[in-house]
N, CA, C and O atoms as CSV, one atom per row, in Angstrom:
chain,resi,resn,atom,element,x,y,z
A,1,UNK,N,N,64.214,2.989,64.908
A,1,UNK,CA,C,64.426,2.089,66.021
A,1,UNK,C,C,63.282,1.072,66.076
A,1,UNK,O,O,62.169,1.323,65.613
A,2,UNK,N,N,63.653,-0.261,66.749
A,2,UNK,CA,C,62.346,-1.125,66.931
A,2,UNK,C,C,61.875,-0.730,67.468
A,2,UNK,O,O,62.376,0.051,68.276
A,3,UNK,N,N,59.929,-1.088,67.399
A,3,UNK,CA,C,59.555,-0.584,68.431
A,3,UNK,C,C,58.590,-2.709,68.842
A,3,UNK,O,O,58.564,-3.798,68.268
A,4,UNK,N,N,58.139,-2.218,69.872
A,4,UNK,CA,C,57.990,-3.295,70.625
A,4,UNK,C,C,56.809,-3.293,71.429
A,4,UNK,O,O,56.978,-3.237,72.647
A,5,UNK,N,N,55.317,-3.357,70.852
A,5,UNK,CA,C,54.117,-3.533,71.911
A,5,UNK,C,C,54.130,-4.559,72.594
A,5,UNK,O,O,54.369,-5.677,72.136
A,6,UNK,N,N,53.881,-4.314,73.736
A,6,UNK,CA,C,53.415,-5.709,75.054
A,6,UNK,C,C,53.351,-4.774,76.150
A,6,UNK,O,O,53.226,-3.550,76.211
A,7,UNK,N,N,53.486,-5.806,77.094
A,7,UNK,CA,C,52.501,-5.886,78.418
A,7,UNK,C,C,54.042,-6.436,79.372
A,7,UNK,O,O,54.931,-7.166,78.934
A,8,UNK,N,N,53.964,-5.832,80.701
A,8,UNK,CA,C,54.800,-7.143,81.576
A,8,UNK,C,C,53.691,-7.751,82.013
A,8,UNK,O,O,54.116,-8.666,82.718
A,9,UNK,N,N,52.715,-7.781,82.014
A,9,UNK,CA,C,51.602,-8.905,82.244
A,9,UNK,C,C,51.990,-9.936,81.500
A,9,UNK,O,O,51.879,-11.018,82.077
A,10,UNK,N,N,52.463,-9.975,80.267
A,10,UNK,CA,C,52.868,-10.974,79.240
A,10,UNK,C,C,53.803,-11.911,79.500
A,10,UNK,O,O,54.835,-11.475,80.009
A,11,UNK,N,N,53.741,-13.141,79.285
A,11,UNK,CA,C,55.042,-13.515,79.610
A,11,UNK,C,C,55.906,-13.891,78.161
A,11,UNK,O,O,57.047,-14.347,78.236
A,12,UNK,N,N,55.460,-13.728,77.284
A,12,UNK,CA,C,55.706,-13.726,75.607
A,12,UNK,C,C,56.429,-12.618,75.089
A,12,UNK,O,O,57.154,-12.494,74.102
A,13,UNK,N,N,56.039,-11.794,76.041
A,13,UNK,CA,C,56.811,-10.048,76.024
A,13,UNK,C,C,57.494,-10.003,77.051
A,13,UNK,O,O,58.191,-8.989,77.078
A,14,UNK,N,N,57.635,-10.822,78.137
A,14,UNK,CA,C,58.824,-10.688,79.100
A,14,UNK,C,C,60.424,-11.665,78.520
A,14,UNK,O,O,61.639,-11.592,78.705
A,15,UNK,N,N,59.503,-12.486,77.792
A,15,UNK,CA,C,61.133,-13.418,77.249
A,15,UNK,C,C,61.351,-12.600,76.054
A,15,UNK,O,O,62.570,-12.447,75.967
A,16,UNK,N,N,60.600,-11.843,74.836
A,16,UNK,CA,C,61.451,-10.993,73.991
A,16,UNK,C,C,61.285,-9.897,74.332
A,16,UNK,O,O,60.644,-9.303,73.464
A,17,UNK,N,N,61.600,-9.078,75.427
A,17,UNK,CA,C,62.011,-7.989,75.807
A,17,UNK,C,C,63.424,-8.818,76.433
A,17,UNK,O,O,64.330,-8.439,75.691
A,18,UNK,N,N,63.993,-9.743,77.429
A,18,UNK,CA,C,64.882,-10.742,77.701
A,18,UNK,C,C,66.039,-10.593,76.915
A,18,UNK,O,O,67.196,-10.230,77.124
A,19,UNK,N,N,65.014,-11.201,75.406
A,19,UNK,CA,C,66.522,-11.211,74.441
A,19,UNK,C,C,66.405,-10.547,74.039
A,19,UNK,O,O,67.446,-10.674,73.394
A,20,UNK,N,N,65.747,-9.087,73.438
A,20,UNK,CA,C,66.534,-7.977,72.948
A,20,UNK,C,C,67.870,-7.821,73.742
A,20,UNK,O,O,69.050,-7.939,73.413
A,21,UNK,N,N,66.890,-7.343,75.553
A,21,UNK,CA,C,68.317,-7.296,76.057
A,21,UNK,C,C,69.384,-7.812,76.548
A,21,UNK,O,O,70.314,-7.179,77.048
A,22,UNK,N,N,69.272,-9.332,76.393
A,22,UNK,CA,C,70.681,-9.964,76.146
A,22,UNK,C,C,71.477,-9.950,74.940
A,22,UNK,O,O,72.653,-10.310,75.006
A,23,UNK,N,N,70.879,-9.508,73.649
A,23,UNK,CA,C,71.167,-9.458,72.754
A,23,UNK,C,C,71.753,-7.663,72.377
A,23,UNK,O,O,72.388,-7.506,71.334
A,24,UNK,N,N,71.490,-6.479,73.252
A,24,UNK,CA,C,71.891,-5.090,73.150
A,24,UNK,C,C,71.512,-4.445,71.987
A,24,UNK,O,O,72.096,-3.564,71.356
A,25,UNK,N,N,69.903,-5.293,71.680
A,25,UNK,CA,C,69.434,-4.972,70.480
A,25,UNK,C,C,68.471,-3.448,70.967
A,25,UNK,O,O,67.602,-3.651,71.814
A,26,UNK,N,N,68.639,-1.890,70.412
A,26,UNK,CA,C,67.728,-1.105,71.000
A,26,UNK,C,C,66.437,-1.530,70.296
A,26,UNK,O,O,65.998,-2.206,69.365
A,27,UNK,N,N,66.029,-0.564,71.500
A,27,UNK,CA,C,63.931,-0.853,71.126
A,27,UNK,C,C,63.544,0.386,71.774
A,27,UNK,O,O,64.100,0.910,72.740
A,28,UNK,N,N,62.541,0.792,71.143
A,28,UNK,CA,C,61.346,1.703,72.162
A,28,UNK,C,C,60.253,1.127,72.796
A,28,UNK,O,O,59.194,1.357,72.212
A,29,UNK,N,N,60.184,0.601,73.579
A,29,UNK,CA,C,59.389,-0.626,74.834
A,29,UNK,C,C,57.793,0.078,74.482
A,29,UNK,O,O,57.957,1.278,74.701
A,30,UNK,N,N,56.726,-0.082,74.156
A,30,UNK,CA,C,55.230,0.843,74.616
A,30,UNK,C,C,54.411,-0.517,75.269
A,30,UNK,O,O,53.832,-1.538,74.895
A,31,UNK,N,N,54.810,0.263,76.588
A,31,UNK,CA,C,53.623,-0.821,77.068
A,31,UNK,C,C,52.124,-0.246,77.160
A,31,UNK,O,O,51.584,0.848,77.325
A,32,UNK,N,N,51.733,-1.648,76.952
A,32,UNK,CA,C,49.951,-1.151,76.233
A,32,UNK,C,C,49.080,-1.221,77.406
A,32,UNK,O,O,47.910,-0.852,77.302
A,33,UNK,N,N,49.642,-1.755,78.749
A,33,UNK,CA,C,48.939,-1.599,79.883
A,33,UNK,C,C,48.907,-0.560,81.132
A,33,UNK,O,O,48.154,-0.418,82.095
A,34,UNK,N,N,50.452,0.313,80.513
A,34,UNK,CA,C,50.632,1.498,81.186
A,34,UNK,C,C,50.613,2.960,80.690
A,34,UNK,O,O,51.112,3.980,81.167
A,35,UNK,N,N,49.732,2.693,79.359
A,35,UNK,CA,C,49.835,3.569,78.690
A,35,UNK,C,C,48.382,3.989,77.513
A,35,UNK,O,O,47.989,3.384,76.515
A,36,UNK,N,N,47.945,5.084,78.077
A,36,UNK,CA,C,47.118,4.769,76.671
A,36,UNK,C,C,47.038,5.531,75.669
A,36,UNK,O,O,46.059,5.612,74.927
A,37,UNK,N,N,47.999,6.110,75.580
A,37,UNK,CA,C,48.474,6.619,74.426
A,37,UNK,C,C,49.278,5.587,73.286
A,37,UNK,O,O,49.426,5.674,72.067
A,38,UNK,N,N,49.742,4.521,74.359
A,38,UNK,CA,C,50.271,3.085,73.536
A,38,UNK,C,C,49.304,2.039,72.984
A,38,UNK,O,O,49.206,1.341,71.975
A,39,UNK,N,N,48.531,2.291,74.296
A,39,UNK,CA,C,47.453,1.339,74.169
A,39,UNK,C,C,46.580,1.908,72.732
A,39,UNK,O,O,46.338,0.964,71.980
A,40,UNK,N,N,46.204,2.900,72.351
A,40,UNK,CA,C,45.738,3.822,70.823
A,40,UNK,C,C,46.792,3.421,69.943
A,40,UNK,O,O,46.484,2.597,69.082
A,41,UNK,N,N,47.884,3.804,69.978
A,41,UNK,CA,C,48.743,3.556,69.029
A,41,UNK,C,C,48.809,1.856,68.697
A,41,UNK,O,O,48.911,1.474,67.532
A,42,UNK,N,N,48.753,1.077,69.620
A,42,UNK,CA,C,48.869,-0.308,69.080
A,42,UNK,C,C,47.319,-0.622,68.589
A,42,UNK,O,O,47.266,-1.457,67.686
A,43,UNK,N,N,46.009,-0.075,69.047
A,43,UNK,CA,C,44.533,-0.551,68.353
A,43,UNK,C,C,44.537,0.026,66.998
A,43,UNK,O,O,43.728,-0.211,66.101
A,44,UNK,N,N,45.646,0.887,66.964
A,44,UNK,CA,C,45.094,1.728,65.339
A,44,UNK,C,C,45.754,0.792,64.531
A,44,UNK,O,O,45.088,0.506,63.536
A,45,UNK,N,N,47.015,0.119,64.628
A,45,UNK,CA,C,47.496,-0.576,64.507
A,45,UNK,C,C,47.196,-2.099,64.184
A,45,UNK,O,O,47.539,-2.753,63.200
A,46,UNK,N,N,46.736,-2.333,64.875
A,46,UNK,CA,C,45.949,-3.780,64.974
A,46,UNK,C,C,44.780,-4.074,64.080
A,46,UNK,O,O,44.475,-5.099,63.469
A,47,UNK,N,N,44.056,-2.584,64.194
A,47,UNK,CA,C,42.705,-2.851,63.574
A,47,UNK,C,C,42.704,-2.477,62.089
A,47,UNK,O,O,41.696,-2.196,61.441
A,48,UNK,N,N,44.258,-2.519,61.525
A,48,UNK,CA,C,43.998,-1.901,60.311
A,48,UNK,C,C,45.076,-2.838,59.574
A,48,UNK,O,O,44.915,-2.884,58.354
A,49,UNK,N,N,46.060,-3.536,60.043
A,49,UNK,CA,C,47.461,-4.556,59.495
A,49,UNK,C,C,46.608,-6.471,59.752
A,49,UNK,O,O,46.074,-7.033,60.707
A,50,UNK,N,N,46.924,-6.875,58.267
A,50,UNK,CA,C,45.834,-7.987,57.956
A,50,UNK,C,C,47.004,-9.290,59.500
A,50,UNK,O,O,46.730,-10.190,60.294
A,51,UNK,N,N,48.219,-8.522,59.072
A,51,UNK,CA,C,49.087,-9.198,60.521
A,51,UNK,C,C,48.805,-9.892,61.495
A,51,UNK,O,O,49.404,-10.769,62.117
A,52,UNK,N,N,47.475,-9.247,61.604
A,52,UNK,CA,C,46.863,-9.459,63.222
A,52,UNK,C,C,45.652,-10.385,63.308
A,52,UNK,O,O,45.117,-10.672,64.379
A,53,UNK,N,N,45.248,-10.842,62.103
A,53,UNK,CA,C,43.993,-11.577,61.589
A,53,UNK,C,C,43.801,-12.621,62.549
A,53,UNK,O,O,42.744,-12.567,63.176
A,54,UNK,N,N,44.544,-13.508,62.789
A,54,UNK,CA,C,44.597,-14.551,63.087
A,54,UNK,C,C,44.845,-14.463,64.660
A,54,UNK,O,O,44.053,-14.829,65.528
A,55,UNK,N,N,45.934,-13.980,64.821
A,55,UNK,CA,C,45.077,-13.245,66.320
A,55,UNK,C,C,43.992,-12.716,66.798
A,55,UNK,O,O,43.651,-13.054,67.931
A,56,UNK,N,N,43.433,-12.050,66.277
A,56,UNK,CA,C,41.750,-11.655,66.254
A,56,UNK,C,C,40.862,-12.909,66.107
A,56,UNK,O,O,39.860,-12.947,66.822
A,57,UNK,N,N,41.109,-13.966,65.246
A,57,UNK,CA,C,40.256,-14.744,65.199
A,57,UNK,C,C,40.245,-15.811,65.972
A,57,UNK,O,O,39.321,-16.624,65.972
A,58,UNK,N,N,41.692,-15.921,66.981
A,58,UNK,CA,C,41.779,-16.547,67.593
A,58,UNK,C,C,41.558,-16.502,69.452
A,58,UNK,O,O,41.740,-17.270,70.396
A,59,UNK,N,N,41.067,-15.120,69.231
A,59,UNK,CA,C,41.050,-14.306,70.536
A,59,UNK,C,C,42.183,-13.985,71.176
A,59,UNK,O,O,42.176,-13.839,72.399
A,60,UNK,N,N,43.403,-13.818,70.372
A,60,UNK,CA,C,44.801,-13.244,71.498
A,60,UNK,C,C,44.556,-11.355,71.077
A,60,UNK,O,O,43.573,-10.795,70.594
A,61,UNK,N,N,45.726,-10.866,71.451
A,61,UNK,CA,C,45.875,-9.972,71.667
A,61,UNK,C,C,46.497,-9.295,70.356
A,61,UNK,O,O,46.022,-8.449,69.598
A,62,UNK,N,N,47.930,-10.073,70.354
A,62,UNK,CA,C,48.585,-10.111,69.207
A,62,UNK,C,C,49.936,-9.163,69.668
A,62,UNK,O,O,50.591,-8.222,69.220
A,63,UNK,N,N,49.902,-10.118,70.958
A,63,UNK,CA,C,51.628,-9.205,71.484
A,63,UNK,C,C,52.299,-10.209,71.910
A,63,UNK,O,O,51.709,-11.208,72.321
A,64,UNK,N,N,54.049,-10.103,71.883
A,64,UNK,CA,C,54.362,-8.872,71.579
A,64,UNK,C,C,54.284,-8.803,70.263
A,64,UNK,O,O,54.711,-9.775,69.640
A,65,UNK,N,N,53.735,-7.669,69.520
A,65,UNK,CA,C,54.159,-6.966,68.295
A,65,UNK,C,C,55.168,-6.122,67.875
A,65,UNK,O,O,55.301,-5.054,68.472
A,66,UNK,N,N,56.188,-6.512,66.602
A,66,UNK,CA,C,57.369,-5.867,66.835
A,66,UNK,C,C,57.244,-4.939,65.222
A,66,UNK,O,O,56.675,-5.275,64.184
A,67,UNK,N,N,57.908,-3.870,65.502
A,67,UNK,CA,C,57.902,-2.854,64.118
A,67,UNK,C,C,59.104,-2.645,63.431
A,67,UNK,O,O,59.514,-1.542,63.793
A,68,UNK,N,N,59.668,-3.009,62.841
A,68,UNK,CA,C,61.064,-3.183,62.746
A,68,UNK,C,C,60.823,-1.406,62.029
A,68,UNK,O,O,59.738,-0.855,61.844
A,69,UNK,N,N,62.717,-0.627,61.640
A,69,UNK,CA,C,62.532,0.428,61.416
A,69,UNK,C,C,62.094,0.809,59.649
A,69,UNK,O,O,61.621,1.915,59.387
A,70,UNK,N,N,62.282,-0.059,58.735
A,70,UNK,CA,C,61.277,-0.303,57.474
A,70,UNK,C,C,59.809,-0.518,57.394
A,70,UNK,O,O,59.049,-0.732,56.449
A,71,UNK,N,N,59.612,-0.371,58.941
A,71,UNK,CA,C,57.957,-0.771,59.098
A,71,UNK,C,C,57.419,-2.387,58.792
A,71,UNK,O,O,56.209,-2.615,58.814
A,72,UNK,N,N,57.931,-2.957,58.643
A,72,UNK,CA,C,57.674,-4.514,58.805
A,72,UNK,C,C,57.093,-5.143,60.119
A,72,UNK,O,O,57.655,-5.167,61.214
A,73,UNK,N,N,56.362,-5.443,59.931
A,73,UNK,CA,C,55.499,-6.068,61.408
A,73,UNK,C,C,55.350,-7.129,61.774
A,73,UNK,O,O,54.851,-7.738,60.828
A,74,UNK,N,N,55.490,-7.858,62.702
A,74,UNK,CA,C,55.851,-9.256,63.177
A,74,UNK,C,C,55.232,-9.509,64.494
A,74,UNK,O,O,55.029,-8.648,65.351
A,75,UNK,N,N,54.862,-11.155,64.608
A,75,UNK,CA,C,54.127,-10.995,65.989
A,75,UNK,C,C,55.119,-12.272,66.172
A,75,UNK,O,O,55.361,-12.359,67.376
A,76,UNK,N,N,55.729,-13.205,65.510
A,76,UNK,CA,C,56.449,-14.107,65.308
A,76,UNK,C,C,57.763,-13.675,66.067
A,76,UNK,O,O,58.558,-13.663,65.127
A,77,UNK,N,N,58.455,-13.329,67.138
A,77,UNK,CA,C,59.188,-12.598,67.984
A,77,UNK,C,C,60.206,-13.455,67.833
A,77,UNK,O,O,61.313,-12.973,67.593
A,78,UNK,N,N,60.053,-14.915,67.940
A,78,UNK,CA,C,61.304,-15.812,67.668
A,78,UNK,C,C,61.825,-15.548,66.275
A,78,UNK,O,O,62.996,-15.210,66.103
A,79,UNK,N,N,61.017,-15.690,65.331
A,79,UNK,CA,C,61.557,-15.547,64.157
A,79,UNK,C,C,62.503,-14.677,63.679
A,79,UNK,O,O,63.413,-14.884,62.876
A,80,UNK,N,N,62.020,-13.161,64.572
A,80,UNK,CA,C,62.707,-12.287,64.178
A,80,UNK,C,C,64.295,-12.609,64.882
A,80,UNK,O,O,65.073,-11.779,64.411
A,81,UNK,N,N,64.848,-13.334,65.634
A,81,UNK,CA,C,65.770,-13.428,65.953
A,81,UNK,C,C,66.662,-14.165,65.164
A,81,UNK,O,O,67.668,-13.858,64.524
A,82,UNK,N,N,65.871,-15.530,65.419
A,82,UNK,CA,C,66.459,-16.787,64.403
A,82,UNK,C,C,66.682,-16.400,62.913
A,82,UNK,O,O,67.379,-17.172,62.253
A,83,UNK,N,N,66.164,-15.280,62.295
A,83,UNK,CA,C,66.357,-14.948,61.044
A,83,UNK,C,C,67.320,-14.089,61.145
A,83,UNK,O,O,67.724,-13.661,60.064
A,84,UNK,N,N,67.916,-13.621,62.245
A,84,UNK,CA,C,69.122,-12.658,62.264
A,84,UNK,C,C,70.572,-13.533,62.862
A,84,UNK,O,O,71.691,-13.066,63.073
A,85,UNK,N,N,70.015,-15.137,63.059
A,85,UNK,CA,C,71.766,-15.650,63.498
A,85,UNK,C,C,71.170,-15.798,64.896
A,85,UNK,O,O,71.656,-16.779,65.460
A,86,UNK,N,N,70.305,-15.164,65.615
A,86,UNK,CA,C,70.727,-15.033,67.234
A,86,UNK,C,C,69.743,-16.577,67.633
A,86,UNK,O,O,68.882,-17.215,67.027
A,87,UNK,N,N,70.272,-16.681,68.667
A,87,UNK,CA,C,69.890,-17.540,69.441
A,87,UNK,C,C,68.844,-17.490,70.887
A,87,UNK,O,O,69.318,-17.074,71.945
A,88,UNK,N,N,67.760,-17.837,70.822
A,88,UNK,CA,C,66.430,-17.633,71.083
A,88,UNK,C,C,66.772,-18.079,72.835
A,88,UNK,O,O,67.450,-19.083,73.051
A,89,UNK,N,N,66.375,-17.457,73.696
A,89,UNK,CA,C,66.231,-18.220,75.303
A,89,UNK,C,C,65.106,-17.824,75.809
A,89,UNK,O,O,64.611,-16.707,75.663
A,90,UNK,N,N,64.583,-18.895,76.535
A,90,UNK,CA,C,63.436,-19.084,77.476
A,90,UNK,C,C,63.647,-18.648,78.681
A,90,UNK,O,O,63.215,-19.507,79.450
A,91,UNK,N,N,63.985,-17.967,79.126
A,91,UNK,CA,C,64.203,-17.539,81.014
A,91,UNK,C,C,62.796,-18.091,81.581
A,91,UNK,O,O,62.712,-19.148,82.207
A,92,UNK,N,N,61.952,-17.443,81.355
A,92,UNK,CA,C,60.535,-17.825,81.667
A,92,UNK,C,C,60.202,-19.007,81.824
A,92,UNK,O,O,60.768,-19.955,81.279
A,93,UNK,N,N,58.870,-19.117,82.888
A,93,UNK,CA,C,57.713,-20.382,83.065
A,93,UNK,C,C,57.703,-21.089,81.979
A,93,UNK,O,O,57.615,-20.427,80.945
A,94,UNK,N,N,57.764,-22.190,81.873
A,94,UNK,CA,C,57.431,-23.152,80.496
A,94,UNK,C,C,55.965,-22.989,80.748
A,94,UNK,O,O,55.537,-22.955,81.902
A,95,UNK,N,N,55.172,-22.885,79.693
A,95,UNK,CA,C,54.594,-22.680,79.217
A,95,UNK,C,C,53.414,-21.936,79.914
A,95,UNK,O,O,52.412,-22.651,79.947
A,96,UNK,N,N,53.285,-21.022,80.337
A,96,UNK,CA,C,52.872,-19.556,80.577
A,96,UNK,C,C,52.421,-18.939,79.374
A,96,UNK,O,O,53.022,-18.666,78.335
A,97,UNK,N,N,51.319,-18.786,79.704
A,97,UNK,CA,C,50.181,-17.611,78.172
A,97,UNK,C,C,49.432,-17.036,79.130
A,97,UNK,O,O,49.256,-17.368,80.302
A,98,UNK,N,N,48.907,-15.917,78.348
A,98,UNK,CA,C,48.148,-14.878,79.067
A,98,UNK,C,C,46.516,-15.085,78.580
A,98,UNK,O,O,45.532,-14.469,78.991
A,99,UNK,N,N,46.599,-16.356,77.386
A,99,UNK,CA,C,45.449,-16.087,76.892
A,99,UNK,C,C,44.120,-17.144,77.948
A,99,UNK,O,O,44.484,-18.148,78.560
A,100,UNK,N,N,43.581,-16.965,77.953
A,100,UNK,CA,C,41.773,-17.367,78.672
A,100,UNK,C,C,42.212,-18.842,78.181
A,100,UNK,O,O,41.819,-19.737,78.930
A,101,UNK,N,N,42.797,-19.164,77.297
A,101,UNK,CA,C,41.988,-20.705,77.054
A,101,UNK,C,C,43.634,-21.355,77.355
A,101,UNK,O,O,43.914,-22.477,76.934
A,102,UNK,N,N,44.683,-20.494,78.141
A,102,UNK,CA,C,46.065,-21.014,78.033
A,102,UNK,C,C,46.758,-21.215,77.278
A,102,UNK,O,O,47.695,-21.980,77.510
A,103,UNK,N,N,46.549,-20.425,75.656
A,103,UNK,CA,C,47.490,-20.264,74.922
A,103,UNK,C,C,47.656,-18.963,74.315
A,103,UNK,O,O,46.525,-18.640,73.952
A,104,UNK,N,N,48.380,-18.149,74.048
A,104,UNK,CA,C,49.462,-16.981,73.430
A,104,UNK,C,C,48.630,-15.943,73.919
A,104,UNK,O,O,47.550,-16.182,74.460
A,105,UNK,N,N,49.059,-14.867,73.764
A,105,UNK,CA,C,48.591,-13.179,74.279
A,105,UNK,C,C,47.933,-12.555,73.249
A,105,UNK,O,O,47.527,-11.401,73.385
């Protein structure tokens, strides 16, 4: 099954959590702010997949992070849609980030 790190603090993880479920795509949700057993599972994660580089160097977070069930890892959340046919929606604040300097999580 997918699995799916974020936050509802996020608003990057509130629009693809959105379209999974407009889309009836399953997931196993771990949120990393209510959990820290998620919150471990996504640092072991993070601190070891080159994935996340650029998030690190950019000071985000690097959510949402998605695991597809081949283990493929993605922080690119649109992509993963648009590469399957589906069609991407914004419900959310235009342009809303969680990050300090007002851009991505």
């Amino acid at each position: 099954m997918l699995k799916v790190y974020g936050s509802e603090m996020c608003p990057d993880c509130i629009e693809c959590k959105c379209n999974l479920d407009r889309n009836n795509i399953e997931y196993d949700n771990i949120d990393i702010t209510n959990s820290l057993k998620g919150l471990k599972e996504f640092l072991k994660l993070r601190d070891k997949d080159a994935t996340f580089d650029d998030a690190k160097d950019n000071g985000y977070i690097g959510i949402p992070a998605l695991v597809t069930d081949d283990g493929k890892l993605t922080l690119d959340w649109e992509s993963f849609f648009t590469q399957q046919g589906i069609e991407v929606v914004h419900p959310g604040e235009a342009g809303a980030a969680c990050g300090i300097d007002g851009k991505g999580c």
